[in-house]
PDB file of N, CA, C and O in Angstrom:
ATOM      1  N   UNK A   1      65.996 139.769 116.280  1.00  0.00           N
ATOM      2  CA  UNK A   1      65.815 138.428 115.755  1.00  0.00           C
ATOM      3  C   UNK A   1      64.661 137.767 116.507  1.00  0.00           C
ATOM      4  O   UNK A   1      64.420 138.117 117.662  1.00  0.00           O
ATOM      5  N   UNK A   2      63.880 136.750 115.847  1.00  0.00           N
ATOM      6  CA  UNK A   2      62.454 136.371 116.846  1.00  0.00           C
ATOM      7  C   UNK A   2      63.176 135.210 116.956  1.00  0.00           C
ATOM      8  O   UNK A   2      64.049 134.826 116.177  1.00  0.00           O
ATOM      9  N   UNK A   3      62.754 134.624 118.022  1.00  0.00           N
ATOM     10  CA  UNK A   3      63.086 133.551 118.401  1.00  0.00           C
ATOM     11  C   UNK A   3      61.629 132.848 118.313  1.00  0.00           C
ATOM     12  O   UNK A   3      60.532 133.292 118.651  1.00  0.00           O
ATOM     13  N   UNK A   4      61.988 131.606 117.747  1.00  0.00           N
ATOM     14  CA  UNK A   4      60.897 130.426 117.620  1.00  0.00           C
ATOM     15  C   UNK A   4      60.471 129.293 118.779  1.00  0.00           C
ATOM     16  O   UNK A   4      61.065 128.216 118.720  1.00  0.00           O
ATOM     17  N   UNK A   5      59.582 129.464 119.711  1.00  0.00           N
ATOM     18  CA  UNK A   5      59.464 128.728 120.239  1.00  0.00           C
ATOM     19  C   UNK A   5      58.893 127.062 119.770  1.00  0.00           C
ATOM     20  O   UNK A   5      58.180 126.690 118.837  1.00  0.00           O
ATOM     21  N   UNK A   6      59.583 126.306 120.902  1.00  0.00           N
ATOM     22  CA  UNK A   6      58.769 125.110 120.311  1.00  0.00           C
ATOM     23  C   UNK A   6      57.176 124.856 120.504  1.00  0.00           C
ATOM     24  O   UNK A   6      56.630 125.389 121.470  1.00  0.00           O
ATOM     25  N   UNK A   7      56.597 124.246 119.823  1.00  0.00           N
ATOM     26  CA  UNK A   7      55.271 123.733 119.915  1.00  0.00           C
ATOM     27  C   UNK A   7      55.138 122.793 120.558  1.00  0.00           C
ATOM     28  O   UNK A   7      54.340 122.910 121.488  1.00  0.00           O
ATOM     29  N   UNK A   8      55.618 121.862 120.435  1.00  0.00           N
ATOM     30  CA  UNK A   8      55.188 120.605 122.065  1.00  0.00           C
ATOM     31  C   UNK A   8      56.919 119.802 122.587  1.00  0.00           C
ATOM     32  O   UNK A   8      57.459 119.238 121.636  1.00  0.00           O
ATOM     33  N   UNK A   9      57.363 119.768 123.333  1.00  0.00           N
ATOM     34  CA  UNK A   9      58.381 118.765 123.434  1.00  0.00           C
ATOM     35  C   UNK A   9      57.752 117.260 124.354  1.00  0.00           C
ATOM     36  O   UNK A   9      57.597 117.184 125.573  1.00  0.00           O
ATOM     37  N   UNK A  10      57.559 116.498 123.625  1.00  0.00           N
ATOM     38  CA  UNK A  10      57.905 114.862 124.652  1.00  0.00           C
ATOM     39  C   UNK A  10      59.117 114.508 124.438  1.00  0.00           C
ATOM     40  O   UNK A  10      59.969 114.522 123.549  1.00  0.00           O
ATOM     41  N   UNK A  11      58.864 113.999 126.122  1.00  0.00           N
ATOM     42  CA  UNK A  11      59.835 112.786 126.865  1.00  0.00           C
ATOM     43  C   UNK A  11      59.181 111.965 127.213  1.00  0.00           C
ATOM     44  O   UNK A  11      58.050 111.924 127.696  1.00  0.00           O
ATOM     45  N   UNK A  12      60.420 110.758 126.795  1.00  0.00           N
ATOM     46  CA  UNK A  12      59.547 109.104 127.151  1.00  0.00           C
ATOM     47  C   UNK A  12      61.176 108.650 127.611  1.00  0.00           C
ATOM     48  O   UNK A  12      62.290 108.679 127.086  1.00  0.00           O
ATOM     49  N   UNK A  13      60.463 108.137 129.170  1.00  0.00           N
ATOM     50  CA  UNK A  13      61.874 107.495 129.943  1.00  0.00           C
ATOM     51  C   UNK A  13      61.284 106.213 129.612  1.00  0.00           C
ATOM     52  O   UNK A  13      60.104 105.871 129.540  1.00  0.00           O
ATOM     53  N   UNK A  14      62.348 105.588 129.428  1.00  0.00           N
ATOM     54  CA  UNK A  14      62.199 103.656 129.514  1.00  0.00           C
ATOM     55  C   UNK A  14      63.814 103.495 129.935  1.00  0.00           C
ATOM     56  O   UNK A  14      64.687 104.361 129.993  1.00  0.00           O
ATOM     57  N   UNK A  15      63.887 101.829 130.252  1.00  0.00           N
ATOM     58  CA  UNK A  15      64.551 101.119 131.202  1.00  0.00           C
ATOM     59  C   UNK A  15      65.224  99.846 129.554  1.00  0.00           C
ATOM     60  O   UNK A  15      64.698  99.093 128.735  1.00  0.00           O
ATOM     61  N   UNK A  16      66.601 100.326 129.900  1.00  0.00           N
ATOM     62  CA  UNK A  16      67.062  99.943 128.602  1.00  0.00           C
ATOM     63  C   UNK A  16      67.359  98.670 128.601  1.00  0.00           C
ATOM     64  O   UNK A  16      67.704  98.208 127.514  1.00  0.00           O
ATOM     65  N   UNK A  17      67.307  97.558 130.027  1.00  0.00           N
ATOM     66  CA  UNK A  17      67.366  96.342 129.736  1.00  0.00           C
ATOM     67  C   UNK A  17      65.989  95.975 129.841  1.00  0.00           C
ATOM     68  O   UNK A  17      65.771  95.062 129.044  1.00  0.00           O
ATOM     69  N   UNK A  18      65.048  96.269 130.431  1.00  0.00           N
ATOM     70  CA  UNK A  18      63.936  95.745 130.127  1.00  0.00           C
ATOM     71  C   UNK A  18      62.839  96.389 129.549  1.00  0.00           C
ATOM     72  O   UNK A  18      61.696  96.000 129.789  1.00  0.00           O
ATOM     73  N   UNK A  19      63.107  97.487 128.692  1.00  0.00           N
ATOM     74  CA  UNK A  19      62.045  98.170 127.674  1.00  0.00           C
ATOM     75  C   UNK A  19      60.754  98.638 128.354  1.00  0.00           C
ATOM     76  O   UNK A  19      59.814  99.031 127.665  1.00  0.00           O
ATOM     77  N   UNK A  20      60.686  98.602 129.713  1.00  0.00           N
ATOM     78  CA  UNK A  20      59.591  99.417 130.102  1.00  0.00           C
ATOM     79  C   UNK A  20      59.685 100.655 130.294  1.00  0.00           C
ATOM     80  O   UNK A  20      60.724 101.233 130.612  1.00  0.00           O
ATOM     81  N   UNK A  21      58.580 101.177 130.110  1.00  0.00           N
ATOM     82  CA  UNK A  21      58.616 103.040 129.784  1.00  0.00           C
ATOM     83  C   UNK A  21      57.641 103.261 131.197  1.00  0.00           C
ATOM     84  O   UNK A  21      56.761 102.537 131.663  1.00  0.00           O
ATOM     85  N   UNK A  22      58.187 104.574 131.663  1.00  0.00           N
ATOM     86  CA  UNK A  22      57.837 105.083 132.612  1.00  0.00           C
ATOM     87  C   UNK A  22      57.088 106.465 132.564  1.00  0.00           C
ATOM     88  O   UNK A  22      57.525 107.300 131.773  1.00  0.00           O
ATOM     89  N   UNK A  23      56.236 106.711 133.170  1.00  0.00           N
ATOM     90  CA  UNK A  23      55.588 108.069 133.017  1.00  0.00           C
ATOM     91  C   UNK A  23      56.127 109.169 133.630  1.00  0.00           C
ATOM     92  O   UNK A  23      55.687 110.247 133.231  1.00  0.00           O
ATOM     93  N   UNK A  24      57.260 109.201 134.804  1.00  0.00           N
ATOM     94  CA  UNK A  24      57.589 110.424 134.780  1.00  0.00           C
ATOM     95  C   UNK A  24      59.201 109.862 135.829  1.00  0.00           C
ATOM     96  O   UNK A  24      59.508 108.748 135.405  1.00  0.00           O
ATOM     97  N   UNK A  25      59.759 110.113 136.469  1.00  0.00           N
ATOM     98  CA  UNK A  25      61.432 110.368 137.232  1.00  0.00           C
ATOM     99  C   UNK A  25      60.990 109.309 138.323  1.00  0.00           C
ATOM    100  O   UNK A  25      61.568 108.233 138.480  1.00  0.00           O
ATOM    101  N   UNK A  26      59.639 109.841 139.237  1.00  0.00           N
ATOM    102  CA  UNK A  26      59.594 109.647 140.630  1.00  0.00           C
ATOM    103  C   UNK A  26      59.067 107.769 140.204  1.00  0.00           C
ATOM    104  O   UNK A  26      59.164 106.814 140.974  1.00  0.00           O
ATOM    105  N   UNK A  27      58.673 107.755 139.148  1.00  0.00           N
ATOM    106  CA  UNK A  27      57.897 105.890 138.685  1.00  0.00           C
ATOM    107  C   UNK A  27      58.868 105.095 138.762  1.00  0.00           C
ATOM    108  O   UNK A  27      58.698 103.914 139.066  1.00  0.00           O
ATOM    109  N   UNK A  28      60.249 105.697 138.453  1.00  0.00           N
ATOM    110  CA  UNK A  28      61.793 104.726 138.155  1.00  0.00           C
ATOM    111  C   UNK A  28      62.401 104.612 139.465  1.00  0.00           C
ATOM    112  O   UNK A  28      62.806 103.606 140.048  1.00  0.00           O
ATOM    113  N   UNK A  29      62.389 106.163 139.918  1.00  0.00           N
ATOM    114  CA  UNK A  29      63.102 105.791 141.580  1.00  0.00           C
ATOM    115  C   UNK A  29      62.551 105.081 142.327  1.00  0.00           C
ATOM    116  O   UNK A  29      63.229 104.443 143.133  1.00  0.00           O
ATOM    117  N   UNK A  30      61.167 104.958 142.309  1.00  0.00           N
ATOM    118  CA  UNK A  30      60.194 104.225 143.548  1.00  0.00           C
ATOM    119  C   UNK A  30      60.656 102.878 143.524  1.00  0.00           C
ATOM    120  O   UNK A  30      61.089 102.224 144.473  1.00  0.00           O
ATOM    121  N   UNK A  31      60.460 102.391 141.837  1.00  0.00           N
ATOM    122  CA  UNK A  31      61.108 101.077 141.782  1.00  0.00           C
ATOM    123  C   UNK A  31      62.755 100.517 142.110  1.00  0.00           C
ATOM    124  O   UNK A  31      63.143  99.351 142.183  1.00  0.00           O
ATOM    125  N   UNK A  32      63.184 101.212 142.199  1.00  0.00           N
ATOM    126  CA  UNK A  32      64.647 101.279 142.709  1.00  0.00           C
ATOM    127  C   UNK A  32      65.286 100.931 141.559  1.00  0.00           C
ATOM    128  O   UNK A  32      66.020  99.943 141.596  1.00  0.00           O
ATOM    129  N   UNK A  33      65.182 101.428 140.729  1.00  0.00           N
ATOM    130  CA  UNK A  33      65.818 101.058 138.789  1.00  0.00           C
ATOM    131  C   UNK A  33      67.133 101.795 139.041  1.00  0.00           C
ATOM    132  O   UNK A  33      67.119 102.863 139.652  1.00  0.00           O
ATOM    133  N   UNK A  34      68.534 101.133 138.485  1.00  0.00           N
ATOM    134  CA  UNK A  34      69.759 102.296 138.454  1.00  0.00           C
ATOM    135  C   UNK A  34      69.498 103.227 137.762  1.00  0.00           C
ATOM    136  O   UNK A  34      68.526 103.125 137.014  1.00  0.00           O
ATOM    137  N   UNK A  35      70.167 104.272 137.778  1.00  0.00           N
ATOM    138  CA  UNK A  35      70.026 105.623 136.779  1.00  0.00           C
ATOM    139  C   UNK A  35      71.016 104.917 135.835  1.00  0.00           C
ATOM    140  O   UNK A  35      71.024 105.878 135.066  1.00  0.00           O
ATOM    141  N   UNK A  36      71.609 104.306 135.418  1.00  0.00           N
ATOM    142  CA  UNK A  36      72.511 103.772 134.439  1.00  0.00           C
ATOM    143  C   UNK A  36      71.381 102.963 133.555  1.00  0.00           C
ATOM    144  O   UNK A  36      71.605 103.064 132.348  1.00  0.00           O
ATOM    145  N   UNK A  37      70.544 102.403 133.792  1.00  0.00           N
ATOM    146  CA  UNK A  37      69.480 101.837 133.057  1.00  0.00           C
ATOM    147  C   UNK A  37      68.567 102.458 132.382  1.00  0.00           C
ATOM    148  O   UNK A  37      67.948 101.828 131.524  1.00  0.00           O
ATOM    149  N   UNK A  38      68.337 103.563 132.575  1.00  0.00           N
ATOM    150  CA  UNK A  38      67.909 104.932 132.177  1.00  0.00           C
ATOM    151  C   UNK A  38      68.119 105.372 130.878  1.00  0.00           C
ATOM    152  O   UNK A  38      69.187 105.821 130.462  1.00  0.00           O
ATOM    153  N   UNK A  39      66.939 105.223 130.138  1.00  0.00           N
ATOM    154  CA  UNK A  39      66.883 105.598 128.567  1.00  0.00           C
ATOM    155  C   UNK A  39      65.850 107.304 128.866  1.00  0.00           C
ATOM    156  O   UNK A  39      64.792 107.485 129.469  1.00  0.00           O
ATOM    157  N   UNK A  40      66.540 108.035 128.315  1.00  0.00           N
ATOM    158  CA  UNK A  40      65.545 109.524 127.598  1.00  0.00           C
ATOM    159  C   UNK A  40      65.201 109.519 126.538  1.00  0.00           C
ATOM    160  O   UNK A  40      66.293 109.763 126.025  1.00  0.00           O
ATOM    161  N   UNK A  41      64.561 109.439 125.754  1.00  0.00           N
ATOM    162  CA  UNK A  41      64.131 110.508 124.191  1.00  0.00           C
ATOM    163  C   UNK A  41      63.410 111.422 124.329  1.00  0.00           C
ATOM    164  O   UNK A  41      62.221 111.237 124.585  1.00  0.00           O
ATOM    165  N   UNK A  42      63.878 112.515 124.210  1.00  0.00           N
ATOM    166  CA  UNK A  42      63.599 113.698 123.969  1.00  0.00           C
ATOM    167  C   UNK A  42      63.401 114.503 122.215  1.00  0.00           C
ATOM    168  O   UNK A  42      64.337 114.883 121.511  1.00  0.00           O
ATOM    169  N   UNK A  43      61.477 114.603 121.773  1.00  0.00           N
ATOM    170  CA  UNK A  43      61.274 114.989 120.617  1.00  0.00           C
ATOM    171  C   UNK A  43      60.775 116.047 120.935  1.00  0.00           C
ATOM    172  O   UNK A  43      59.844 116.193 121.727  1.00  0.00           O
ATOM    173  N   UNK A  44      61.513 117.119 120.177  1.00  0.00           N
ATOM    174  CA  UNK A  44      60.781 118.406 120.279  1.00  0.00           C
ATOM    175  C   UNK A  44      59.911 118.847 118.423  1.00  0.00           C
ATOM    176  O   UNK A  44      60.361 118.739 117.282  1.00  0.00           O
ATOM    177  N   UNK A  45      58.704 119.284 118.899  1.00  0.00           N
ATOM    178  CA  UNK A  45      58.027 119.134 117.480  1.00  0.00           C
ATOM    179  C   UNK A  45      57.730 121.136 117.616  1.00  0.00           C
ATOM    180  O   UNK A  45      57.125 121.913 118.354  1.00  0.00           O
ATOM    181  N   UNK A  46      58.545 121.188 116.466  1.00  0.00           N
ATOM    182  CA  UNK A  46      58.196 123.375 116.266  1.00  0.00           C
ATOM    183  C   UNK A  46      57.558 123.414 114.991  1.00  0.00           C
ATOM    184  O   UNK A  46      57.697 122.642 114.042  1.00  0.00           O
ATOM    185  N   UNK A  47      56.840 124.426 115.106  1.00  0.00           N
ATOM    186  CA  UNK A  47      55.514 124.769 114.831  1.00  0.00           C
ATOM    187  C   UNK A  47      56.395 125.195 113.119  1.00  0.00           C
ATOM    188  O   UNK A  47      57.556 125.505 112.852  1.00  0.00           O
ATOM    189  N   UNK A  48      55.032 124.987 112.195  1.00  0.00           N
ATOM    190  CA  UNK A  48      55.690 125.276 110.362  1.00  0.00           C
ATOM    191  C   UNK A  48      56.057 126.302 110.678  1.00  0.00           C
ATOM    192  O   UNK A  48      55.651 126.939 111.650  1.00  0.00           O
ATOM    193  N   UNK A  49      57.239 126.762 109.573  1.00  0.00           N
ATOM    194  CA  UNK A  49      57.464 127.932 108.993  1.00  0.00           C
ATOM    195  C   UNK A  49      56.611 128.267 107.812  1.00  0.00           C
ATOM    196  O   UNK A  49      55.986 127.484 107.097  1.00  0.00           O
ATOM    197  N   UNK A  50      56.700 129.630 107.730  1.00  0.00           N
ATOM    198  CA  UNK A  50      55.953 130.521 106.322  1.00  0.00           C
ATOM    199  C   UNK A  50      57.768 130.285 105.526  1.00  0.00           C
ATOM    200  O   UNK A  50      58.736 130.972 105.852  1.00  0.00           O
ATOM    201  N   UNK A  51      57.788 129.467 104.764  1.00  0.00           N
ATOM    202  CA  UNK A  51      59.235 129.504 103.852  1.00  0.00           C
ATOM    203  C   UNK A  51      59.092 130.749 102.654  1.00  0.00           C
ATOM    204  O   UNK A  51      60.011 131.319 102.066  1.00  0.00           O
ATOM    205  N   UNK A  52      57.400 130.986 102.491  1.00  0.00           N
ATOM    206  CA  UNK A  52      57.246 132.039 100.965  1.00  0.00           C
ATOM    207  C   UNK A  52      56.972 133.095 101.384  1.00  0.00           C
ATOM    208  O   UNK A  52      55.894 133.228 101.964  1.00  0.00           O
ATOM    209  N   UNK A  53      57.778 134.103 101.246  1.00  0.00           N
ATOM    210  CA  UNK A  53      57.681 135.433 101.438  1.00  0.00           C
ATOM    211  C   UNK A  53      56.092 135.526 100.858  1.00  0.00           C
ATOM    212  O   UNK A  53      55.425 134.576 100.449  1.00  0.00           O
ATOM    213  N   UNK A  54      55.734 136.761 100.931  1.00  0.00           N
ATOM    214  CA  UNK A  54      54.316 137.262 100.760  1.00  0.00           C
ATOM    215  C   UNK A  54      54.935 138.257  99.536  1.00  0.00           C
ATOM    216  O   UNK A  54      55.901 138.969  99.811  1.00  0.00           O
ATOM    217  N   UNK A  55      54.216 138.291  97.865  1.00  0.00           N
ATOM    218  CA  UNK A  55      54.807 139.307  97.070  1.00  0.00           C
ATOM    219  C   UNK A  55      53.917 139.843  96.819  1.00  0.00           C
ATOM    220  O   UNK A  55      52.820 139.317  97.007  1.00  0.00           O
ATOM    221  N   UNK A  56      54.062 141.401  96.171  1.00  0.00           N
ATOM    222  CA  UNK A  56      53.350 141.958  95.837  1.00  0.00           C
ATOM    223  C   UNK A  56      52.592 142.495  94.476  1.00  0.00           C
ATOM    224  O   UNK A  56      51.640 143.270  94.565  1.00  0.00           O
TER     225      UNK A  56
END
């Protein structure tokens, strides 16, 4: 079976009472933000499929 890798995954952390987005883990801890305030989205984008067989 092939396995399909993904083509790009983003993550975007933001701070769910005050909607600021952070560029990476170490930007939130520095500020001393709770981890309970802590928003992830995680989009993973995979590459087209061929859905039409090839006929002959």
């Amino acid at each position: 079976m092939k396995v399909i890798e993904p083509k790009e995954i983003i993550e975007t952390i933001s701070n769910l009472k005050t909607g600021e987005v952070y560029k990476n883990d170490e930007e939130w801890k520095a500020k001393g933000v709770p981890e309970a305030h802590i928003r992830r989205d995680v989009k993973v984008v995979m590459p087209s499929l061929d859905l039409f067989g090839k006929t002959k």
